[in-house]
Every structure is written in structure tokens, then in C-alpha cells.
Biotite code that builds the C-alpha atoms (Angstrom):
import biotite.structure as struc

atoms = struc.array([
    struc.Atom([14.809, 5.691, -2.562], chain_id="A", res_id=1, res_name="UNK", atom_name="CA", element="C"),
    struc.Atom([13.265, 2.425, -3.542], chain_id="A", res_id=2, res_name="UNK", atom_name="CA", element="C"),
    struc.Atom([11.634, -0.558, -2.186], chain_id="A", res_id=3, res_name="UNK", atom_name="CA", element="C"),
    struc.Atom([11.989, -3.880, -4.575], chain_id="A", res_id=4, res_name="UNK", atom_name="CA", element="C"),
    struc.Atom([9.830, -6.909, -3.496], chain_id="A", res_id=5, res_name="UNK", atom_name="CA", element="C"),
    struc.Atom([11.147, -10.410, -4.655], chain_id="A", res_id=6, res_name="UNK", atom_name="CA", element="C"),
    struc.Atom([9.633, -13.532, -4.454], chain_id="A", res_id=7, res_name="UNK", atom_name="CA", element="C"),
    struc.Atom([5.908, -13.659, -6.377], chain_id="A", res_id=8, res_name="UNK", atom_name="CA", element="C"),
    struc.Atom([4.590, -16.411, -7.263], chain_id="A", res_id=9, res_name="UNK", atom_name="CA", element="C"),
    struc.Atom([2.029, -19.255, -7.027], chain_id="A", res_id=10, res_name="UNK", atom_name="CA", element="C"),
    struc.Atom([1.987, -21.636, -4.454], chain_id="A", res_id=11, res_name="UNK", atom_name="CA", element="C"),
    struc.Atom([-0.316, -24.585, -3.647], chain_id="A", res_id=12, res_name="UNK", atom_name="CA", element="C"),
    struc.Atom([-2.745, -24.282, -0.290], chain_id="A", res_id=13, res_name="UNK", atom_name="CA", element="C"),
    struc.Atom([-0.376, -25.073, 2.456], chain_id="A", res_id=14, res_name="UNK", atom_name="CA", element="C"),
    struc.Atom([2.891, -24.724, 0.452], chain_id="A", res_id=15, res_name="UNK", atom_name="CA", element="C"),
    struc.Atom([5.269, -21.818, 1.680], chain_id="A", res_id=16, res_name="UNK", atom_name="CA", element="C"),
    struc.Atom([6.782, -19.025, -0.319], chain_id="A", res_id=17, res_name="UNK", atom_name="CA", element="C"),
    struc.Atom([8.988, -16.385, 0.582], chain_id="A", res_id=18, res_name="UNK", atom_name="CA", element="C"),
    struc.Atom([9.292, -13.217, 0.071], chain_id="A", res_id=19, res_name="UNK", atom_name="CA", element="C"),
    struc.Atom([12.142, -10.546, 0.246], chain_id="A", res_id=20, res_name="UNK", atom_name="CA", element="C"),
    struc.Atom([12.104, -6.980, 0.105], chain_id="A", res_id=21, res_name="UNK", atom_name="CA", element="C"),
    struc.Atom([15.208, -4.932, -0.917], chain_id="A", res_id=22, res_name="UNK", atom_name="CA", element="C"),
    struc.Atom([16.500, -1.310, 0.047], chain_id="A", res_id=23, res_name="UNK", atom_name="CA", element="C"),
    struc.Atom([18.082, 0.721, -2.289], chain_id="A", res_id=24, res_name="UNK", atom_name="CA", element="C"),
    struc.Atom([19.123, 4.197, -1.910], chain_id="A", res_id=25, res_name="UNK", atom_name="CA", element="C"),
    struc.Atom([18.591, 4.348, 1.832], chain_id="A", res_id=26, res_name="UNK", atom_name="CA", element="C"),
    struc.Atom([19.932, 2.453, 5.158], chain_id="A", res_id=27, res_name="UNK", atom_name="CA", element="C"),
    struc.Atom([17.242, -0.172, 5.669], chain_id="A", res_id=28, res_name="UNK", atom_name="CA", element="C"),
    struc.Atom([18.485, -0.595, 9.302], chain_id="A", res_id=29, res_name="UNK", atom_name="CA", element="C"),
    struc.Atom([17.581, 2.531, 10.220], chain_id="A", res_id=30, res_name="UNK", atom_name="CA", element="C"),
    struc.Atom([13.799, 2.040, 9.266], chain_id="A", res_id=31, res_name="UNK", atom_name="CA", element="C"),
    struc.Atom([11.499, -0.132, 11.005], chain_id="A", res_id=32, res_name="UNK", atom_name="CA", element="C"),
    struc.Atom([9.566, -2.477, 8.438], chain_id="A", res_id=33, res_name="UNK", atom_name="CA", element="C"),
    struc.Atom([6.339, -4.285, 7.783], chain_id="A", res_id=34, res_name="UNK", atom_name="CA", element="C"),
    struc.Atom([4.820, -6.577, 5.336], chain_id="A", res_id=35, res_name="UNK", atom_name="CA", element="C"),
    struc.Atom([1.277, -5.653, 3.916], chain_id="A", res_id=36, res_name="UNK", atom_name="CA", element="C"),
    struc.Atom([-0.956, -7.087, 1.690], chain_id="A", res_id=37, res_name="UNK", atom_name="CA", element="C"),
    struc.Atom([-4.191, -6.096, -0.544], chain_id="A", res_id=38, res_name="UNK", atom_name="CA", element="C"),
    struc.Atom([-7.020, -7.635, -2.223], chain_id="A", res_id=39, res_name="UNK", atom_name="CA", element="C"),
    struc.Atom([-9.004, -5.373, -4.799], chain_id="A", res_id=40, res_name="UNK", atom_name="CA", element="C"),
    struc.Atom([-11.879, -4.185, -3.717], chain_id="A", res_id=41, res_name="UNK", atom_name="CA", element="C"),
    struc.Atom([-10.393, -4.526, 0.341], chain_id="A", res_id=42, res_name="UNK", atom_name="CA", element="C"),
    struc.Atom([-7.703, -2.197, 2.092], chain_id="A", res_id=43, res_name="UNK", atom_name="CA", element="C"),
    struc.Atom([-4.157, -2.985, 2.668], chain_id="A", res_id=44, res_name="UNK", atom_name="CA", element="C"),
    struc.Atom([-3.784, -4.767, 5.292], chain_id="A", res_id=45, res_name="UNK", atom_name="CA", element="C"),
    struc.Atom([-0.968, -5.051, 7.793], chain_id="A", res_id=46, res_name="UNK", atom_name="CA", element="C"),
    struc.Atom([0.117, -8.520, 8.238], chain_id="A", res_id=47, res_name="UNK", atom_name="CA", element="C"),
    struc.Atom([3.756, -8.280, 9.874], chain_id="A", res_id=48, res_name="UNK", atom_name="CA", element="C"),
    struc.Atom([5.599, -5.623, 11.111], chain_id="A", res_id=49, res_name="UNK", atom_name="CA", element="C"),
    struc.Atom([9.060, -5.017, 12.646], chain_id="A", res_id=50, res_name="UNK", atom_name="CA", element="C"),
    struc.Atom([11.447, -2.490, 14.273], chain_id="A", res_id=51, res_name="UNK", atom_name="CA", element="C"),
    struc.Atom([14.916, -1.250, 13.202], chain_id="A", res_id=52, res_name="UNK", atom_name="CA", element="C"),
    struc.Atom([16.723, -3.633, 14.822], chain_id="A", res_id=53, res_name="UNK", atom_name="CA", element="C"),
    struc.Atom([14.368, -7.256, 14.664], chain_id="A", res_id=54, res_name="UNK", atom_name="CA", element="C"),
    struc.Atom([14.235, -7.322, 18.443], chain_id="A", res_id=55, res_name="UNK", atom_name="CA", element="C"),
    struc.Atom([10.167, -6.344, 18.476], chain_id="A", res_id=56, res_name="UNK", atom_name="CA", element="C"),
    struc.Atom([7.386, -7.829, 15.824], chain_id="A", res_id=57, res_name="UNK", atom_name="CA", element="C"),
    struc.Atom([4.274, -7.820, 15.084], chain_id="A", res_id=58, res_name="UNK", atom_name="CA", element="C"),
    struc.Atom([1.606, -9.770, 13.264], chain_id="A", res_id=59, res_name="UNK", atom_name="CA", element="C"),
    struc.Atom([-2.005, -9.778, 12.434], chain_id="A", res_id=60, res_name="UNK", atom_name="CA", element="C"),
    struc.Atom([-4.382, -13.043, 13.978], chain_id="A", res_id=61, res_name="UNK", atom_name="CA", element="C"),
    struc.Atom([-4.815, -13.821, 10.244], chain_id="A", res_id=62, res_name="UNK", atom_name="CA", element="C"),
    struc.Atom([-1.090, -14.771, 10.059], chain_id="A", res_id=63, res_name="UNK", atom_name="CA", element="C"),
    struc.Atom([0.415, -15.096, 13.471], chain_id="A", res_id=64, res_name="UNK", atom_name="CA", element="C"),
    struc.Atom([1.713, -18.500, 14.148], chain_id="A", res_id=65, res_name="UNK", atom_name="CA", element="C"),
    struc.Atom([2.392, -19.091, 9.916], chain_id="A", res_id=66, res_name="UNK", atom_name="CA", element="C"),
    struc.Atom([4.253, -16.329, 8.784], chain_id="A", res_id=67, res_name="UNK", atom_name="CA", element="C"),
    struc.Atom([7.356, -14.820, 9.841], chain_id="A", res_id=68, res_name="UNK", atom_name="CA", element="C"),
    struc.Atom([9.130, -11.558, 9.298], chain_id="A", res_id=69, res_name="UNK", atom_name="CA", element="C"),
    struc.Atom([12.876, -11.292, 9.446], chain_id="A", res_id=70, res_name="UNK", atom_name="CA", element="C"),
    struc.Atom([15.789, -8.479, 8.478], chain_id="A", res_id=71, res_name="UNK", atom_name="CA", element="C"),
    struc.Atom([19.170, -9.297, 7.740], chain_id="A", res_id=72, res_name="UNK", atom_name="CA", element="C"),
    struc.Atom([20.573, -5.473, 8.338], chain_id="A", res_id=73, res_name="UNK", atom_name="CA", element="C"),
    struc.Atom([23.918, -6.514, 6.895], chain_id="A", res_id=74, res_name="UNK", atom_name="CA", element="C"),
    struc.Atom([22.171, -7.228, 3.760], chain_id="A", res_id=75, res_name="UNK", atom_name="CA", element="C"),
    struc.Atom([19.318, -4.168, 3.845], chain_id="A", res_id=76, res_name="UNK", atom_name="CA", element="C"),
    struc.Atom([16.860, -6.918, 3.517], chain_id="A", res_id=77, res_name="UNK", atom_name="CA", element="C"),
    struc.Atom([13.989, -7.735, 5.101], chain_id="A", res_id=78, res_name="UNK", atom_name="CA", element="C"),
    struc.Atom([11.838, -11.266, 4.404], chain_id="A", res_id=79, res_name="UNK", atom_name="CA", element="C"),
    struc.Atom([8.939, -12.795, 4.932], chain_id="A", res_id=80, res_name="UNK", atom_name="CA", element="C"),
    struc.Atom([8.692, -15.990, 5.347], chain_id="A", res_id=81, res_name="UNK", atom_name="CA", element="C"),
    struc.Atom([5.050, -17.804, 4.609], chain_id="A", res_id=82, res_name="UNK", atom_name="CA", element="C"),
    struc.Atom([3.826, -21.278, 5.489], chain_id="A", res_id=83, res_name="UNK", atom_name="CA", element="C"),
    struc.Atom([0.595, -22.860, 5.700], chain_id="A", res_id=84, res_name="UNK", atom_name="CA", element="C"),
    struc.Atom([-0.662, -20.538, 3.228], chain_id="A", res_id=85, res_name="UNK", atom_name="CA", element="C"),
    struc.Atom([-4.783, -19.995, 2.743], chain_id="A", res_id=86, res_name="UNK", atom_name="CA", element="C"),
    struc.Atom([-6.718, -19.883, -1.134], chain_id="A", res_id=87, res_name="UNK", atom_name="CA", element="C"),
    struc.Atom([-8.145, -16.374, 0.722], chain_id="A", res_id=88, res_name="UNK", atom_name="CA", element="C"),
    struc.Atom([-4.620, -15.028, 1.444], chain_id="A", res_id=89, res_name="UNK", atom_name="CA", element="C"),
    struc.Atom([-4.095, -14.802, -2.836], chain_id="A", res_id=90, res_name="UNK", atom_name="CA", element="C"),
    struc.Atom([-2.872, -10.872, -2.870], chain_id="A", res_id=91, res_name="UNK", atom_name="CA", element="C"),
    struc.Atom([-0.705, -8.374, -3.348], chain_id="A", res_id=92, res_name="UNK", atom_name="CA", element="C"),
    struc.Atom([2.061, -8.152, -1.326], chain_id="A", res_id=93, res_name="UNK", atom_name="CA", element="C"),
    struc.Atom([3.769, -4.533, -0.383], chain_id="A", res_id=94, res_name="UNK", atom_name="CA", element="C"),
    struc.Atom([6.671, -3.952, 1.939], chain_id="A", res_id=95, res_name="UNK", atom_name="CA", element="C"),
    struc.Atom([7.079, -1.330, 3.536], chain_id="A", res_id=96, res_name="UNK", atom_name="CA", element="C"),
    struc.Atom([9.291, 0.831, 5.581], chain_id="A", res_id=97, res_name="UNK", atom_name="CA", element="C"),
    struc.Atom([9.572, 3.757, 8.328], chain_id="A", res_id=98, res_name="UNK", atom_name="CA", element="C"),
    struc.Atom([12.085, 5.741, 10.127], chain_id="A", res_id=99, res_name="UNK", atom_name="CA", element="C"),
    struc.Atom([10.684, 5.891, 13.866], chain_id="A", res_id=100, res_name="UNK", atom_name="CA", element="C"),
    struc.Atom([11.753, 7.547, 17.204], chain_id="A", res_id=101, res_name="UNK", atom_name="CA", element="C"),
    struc.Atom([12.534, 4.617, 18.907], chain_id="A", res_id=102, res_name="UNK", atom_name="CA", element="C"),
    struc.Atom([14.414, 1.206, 18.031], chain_id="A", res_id=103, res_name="UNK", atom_name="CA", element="C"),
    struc.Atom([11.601, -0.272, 19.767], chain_id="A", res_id=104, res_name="UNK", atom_name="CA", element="C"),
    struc.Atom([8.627, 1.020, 17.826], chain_id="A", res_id=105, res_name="UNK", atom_name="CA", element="C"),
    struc.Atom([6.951, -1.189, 15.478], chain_id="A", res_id=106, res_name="UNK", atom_name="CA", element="C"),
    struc.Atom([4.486, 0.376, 13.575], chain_id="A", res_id=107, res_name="UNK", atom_name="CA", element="C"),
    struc.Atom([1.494, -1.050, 12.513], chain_id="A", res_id=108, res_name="UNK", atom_name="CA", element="C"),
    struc.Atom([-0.502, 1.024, 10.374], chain_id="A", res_id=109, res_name="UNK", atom_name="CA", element="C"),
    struc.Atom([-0.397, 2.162, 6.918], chain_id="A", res_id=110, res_name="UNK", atom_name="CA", element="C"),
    struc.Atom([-0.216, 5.829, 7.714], chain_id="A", res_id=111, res_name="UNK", atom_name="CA", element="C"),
    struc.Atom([2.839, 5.068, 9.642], chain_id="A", res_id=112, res_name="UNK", atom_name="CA", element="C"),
    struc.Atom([4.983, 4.437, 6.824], chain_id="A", res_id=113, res_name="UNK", atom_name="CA", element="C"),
    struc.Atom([6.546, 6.660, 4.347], chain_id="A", res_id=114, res_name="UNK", atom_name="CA", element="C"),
    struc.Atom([8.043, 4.343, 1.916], chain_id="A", res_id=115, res_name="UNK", atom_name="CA", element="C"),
    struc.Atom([6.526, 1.611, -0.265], chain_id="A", res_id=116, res_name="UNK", atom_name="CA", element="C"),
    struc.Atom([7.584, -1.135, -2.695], chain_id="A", res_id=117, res_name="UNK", atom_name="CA", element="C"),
    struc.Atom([5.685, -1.982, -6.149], chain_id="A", res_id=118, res_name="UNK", atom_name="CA", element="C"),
    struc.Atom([4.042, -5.031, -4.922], chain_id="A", res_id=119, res_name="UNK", atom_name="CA", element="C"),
    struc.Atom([4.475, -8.816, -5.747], chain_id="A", res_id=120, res_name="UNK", atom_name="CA", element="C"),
    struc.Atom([1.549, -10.619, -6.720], chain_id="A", res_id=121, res_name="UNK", atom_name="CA", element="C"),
    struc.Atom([1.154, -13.965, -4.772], chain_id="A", res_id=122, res_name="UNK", atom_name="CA", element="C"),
    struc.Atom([-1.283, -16.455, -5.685], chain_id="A", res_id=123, res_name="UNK", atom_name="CA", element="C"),
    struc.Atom([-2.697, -19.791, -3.965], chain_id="A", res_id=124, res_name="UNK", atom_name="CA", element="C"),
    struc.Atom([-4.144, -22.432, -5.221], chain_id="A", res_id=125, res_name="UNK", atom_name="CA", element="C"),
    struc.Atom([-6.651, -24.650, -3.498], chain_id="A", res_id=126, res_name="UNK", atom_name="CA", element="C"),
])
């Protein structure tokens, strides 16, 4: 069971990058998903989340209205999509995944979810 991240990289204040996060060894369409990121010194922080089948998101204030997170279940992918990026938002980047109860259910928090990727380090320039 493995999570790959794709897509780190530097990008200039107000560029875009995305990112893509890979399934292998399980059915990513059964799992609801969520992008996270983490500064050292900080916690992980949840910045977009999304249920099994892409009908129900969410996203932190930090990133709402910039970022977007997407799944292509045909693929077992699931992206996120950046724009607008900040200097501050220079981090690591973890995807994540869960099964849950309900197709609905997005979960938010960390302790929610039993499977992480490596991390993809994503740096902006000012």
C-alpha cells in the first residue's frame, strides 16, 4: 500500500504548480482523500480534503478560493491543483487517504487518515 506524490518543485509567488498523488496497491476510489502540508517547527496542516467519489470537498481559509483538489478514479489519482501561490505556503506537501463509512464523508483531520505519502517539497519564491 503506497501513496506517491508527484509534482515538487519551485514556483515563483503567484505562479501555479500542481501536484498529483498516486495509489498503488489499493483502490483509491474507495478512500476519501486530502491534501496536507507541513512547515518544520508547525503541524501538518489540512489544506484540502475530499470524499470517495469528488462530489463533497473541503478546504482550509488559507487556500480556499486558490487551490483545488480533484480525483480522476479511473486513474487512482488524486491532484491538487495550486494558483496564486504565497512565499509562506513554501512546505511539504503529503497526501493522504482514508476509507470512511459514507461516500459523503470528507475528513478533515490528520487522525482521520490511515495512509500517507512521502511528501513533495514545494518551494516559493517571492
Amino acid at each position: 500500500v503506497q501513496l506517491q506524490a508527484s509534482g515538487e518543485g519551485s514556483v515563483q509567488a503567484g505562479g501555479s504548480l500542481r501536484l498529483s498523488c498516486t495509489a498503488s496497491g489499493f483502490h483509491l476510489p474507495f478512500y476519501a482523500a486530502g491534501w496536507y502540508r507541513q512547515v518544520p517547527g508547525k503541524e501538518r496542516e489540512g489544506i484540502a480534503c475530499i470524499n470517495t467519489v469528488g462530489t463533497h470537498t473541503y478546504y482550509s481559509d488559507s487556500v480556499k478560493g486558490r487551490f483545488t483538489i480533484s480525483r480522476d478514479n479511473t486513474k487512482n489519482t488524486v491532484d491538487l491543483q495550486m494558483s496564486n501561490v504565497k512565499a509562506e505556503e513554501t512546505a511539504v506537501y503529503y497526501c493522504a487517504a482514508t476509507r470512511t463509512k459514507w461516500a459523503s464523508t470528507v475528513p478533515i483531520t490528520t487522525d482521520e487518515y490511515t495512509y500517507w505519502g512521502q511528501g513533495t517539497q514545494v518551494t516559493v519564491s517571492s
